[in-house]
C-alpha positions as CSV (number, residue, x, y, z in Angstrom):
1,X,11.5,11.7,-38.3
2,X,10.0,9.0,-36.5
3,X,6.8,7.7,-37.4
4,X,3.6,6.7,-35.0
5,X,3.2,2.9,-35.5
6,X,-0.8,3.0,-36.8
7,X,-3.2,0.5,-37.4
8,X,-4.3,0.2,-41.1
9,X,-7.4,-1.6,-39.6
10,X,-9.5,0.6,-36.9
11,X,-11.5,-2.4,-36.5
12,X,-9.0,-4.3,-35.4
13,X,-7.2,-1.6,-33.1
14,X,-11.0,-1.6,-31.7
15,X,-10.8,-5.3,-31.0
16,X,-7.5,-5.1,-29.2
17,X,-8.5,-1.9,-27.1
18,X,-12.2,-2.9,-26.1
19,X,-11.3,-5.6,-23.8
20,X,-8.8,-3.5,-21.6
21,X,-11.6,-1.0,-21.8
22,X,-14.7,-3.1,-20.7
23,X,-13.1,-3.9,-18.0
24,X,-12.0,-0.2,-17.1
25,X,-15.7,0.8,-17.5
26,X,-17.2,-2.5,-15.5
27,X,-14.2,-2.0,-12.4
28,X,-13.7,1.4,-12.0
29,X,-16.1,4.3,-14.1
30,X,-19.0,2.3,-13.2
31,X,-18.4,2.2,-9.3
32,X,-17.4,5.5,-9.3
33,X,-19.9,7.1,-11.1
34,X,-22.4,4.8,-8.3
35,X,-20.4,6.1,-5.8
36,X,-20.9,9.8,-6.7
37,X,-24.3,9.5,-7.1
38,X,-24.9,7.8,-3.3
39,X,-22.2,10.7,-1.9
40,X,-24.7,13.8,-3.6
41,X,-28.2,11.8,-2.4
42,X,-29.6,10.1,0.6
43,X,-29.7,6.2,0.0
44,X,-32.2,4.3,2.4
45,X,-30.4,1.3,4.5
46,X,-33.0,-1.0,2.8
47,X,-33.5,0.2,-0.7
48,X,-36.0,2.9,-1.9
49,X,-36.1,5.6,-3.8
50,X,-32.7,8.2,-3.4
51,X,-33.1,11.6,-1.9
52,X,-31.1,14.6,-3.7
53,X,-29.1,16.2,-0.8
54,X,-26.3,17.5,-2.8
55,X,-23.3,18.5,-0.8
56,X,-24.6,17.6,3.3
57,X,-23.1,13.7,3.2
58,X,-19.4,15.2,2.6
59,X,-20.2,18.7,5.2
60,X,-21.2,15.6,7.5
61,X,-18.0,13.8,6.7
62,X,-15.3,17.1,7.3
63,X,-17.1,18.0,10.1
64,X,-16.3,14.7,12.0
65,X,-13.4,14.7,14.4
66,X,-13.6,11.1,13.8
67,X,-13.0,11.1,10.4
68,X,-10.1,13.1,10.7
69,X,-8.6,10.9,13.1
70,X,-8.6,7.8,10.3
71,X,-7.4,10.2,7.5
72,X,-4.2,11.3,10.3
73,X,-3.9,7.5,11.0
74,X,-4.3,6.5,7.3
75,X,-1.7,8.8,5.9
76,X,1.1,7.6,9.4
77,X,0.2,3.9,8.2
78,X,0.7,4.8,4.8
79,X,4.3,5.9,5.3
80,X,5.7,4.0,8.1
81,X,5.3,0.8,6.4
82,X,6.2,1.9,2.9
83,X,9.4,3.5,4.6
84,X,9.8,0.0,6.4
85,X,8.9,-2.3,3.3
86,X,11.0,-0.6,1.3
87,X,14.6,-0.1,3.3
88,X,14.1,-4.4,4.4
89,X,13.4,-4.6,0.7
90,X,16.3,-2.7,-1.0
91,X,18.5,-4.3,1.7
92,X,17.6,-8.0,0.9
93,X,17.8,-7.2,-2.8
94,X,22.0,-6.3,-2.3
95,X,22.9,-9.2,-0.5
96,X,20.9,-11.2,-2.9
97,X,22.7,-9.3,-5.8
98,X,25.8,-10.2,-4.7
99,X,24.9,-13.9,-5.0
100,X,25.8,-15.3,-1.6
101,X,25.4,-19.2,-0.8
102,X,21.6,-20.1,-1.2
103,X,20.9,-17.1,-3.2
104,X,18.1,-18.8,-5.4
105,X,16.6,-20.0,-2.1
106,X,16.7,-17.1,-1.0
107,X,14.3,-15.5,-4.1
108,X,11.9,-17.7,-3.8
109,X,11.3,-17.6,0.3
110,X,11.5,-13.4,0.5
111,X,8.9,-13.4,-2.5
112,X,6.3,-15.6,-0.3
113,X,4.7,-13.0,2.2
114,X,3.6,-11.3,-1.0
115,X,1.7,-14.6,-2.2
116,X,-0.5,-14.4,1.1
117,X,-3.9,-13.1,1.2
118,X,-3.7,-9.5,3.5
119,X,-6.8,-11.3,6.0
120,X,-4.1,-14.6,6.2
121,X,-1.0,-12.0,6.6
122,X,-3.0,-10.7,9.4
123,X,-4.4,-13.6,11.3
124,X,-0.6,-14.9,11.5
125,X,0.2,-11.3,13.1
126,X,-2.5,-11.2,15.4
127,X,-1.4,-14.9,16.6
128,X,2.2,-14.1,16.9
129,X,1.5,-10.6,18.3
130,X,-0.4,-12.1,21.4
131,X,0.4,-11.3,24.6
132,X,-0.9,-14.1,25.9
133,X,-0.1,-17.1,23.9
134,X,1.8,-16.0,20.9
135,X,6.0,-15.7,20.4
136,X,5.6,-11.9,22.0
137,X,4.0,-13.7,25.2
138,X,7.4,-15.3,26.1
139,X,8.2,-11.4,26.2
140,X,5.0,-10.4,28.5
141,X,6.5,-12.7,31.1
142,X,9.9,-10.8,31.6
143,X,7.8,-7.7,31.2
144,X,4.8,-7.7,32.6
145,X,2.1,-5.5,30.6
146,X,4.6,-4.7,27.9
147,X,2.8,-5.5,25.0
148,X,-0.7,-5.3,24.7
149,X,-2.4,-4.3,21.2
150,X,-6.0,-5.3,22.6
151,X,-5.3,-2.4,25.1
152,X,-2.7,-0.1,24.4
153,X,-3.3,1.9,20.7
154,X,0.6,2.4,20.1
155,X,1.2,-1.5,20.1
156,X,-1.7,-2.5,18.1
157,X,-0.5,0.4,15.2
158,X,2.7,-1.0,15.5
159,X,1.2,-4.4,14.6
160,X,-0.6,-3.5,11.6
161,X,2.0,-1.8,9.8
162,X,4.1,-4.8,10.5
163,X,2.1,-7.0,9.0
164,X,1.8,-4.7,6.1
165,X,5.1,-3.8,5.5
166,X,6.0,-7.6,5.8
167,X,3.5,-8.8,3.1
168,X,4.7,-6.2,0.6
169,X,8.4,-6.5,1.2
170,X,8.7,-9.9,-1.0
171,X,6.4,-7.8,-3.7
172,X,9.1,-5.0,-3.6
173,X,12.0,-7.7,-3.2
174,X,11.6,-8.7,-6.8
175,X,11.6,-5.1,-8.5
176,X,14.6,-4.3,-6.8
177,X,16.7,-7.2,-7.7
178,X,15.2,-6.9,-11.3
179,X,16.7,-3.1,-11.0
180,X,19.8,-4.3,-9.5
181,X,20.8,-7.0,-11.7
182,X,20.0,-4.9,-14.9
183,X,23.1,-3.0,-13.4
184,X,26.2,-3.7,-16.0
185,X,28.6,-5.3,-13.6
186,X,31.6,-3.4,-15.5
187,X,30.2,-0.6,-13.2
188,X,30.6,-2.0,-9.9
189,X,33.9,-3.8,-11.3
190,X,35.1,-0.3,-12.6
191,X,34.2,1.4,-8.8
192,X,35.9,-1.7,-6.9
193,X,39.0,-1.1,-9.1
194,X,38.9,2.6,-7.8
195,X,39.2,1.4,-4.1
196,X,35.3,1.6,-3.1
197,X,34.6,-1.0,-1.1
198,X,31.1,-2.7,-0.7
199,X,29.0,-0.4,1.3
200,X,30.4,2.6,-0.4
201,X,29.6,1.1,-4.2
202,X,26.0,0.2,-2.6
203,X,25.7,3.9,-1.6
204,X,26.7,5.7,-4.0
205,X,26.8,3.2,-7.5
206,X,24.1,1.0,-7.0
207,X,21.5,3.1,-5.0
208,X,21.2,6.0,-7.6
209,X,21.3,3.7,-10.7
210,X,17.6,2.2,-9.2
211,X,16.0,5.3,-8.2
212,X,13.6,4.7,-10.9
213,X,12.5,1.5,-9.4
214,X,12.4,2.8,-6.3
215,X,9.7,6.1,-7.1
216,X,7.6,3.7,-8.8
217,X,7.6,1.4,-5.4
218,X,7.0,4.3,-3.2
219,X,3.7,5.0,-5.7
220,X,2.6,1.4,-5.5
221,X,3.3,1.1,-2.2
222,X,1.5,4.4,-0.4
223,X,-1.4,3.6,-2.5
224,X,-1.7,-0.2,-1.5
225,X,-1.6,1.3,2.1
226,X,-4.4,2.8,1.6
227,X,-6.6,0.5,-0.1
228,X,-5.6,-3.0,0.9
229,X,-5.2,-2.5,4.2
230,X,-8.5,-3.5,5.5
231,X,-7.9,-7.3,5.5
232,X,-5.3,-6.9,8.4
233,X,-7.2,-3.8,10.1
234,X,-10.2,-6.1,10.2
235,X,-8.7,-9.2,11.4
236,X,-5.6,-8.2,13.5
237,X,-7.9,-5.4,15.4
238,X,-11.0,-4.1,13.8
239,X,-9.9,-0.5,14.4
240,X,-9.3,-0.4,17.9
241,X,-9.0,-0.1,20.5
242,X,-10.3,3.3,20.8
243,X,-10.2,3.7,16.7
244,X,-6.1,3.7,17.3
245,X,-6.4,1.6,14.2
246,X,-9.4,2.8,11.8
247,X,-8.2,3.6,8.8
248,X,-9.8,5.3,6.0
249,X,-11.0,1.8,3.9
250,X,-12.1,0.4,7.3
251,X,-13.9,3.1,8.2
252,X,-15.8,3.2,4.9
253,X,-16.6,-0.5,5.9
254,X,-17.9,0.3,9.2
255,X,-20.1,3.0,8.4
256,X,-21.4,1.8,5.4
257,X,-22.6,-2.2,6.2
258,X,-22.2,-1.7,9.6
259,X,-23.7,1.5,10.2
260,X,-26.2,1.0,7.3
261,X,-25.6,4.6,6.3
262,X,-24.2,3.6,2.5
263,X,-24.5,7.3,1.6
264,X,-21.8,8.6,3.8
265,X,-19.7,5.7,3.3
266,X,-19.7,6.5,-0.3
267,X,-19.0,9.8,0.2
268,X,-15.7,9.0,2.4
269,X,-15.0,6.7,-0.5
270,X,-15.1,9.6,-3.4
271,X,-13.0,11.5,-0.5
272,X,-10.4,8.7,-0.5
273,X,-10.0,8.4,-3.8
274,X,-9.4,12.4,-4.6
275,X,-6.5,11.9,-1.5
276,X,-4.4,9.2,-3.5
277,X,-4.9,11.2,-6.4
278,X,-3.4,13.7,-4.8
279,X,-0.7,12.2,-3.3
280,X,-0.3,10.1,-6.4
281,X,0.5,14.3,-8.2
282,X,2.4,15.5,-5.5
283,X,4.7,12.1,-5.9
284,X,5.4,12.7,-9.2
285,X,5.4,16.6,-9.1
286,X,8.1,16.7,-6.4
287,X,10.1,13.3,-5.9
288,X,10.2,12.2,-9.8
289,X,12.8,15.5,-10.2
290,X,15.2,13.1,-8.1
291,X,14.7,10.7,-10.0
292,X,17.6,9.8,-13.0
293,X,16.7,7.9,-16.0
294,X,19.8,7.6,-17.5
């Protein structure tokens, strides 16, 4: 029978523990618990005393057709670029794997996008995505009016989840090499021997053996879409046009220091943070049972 590994010391399991849970308390259960308290009262734009009002900032919050709109365009953000992220991703990984010429190059440059800061990510997008002076221009003068994200909602949605699904592709890049290479290569050797060519020992050897790696990427990555997105919503087109682009964090942004009403914003907050939690269940409650461990 195994036994626990224990600490003959509680004060020093104390020491080790308190600083991971300072940090818990000062980051997350403290903001939270603010958070809660502004969602349940009514918080004046310029400080005061609160106002109990229990449960009217969140009937405000469903009841706005807008708000549904950013949750619809949230959750379509979420998983078109974590679908894109992640197939460019597991596809640079292979080739990498297999250790063509320049392969170390190749590490370093697909991990880069990843060490950019989301408002950087998105000012590059918003420049090359230009119809007017950027790479996508040249494309505007074969086709008139074909592009247009200041005008036309599909384009500039398109833009935004390129942008994110480039910056997190070097970020997902690494895991899946890491997964690939931990691979013993007398299993690929042992498949080649049997006739399976390249594809085929990606599809069926390779793939499945990384499954692991690749529900804990989906986890990461839908819940990065949802709360880092707002660097390249707010630079590449601060929601528009026509709210084509508000997503759930920018919308908190907008009501709340914008629209001065903190209360509601914190309420959409405690809302946004309930939906990754769910998502977060439903992800392991459904797709871990595909996932093999051994």
């Amino acid at each position: 029978m195994e036994k626990r590994a224990t600490f003959s010391n509680l004060w020093l399991a104390a020491a080790f523990i308190a600083p991971q849970m300072l940090l818990i308390f000062t980051f997350f259960y403290w903001p939270t618990g603010e958070a809660l308290y502004w969602a349940v009262s009514l918080e004046a734009p310029f400080g005061g005393s609160n106002e109990w009002v229990g449960w009217l900032n969140f009937q405000t919050v469903f009841s706005d057709p807008k708000y549904w709109d950013s949750v619809r365009v949230s959750l379509l953000f979420a998983l078109s670029s974590t679908a894109l992220s992640l197939g460019i991703a597991v596809l640079l990984a292979l080739f990498v794997d297999r250790r063509l010429a320049g392969h170390q190059v190749y590490k370093f440059t697909f991990f880069l996008p990843y060490a950019l800061a989301a408002p950087a990510v998105g000012l590059a997008f918003r420049f090359i995505f230009s119809p007017d002076a950027g790479f996508v221009s040249a494309v505007n003068r074969i086709w008139p009016g074909l592009w247009n994200p200041a005008f036309n909602g599909n384009d500039a949605f398109i833009m935004i989840v390129l942008a994110q699904a480039w910056m997190m592709v070097g970020y997902n890049f690494i895991f899946f090499l890491a997964a690939l290479q931990s691979i013993p290569r007398t299993v690929s050797e042992a498949g080649a021997m049997d006739g399976a060519g390249v594809l085929r020992r990606m599809w069926d050897i390779q793939l499945p053996l990384i499954t692991p790696t690749l529900f804990f990427l989906i986890v990461i990555n839908i819940t990065d879409s949802f709360v880092n997105s707002f660097g390249i919503v707010d630079i590449t087109t601060g929601g528009g046009p026509a709210r084509a682009t508000e997503v759930m964090v920018y919308k908190i942004y907008f009501d709340g220091f914008r629209g001065k009403d903190y209360s509601l914003a914190a309420a959409q907050s405690i809302v946004l943070m309930l939906l990754i939690i769910a998502l977060t269940f439903i992800q392991f409650r459904f797709i871990e049972r595909r996932v093999h461990y051994s």
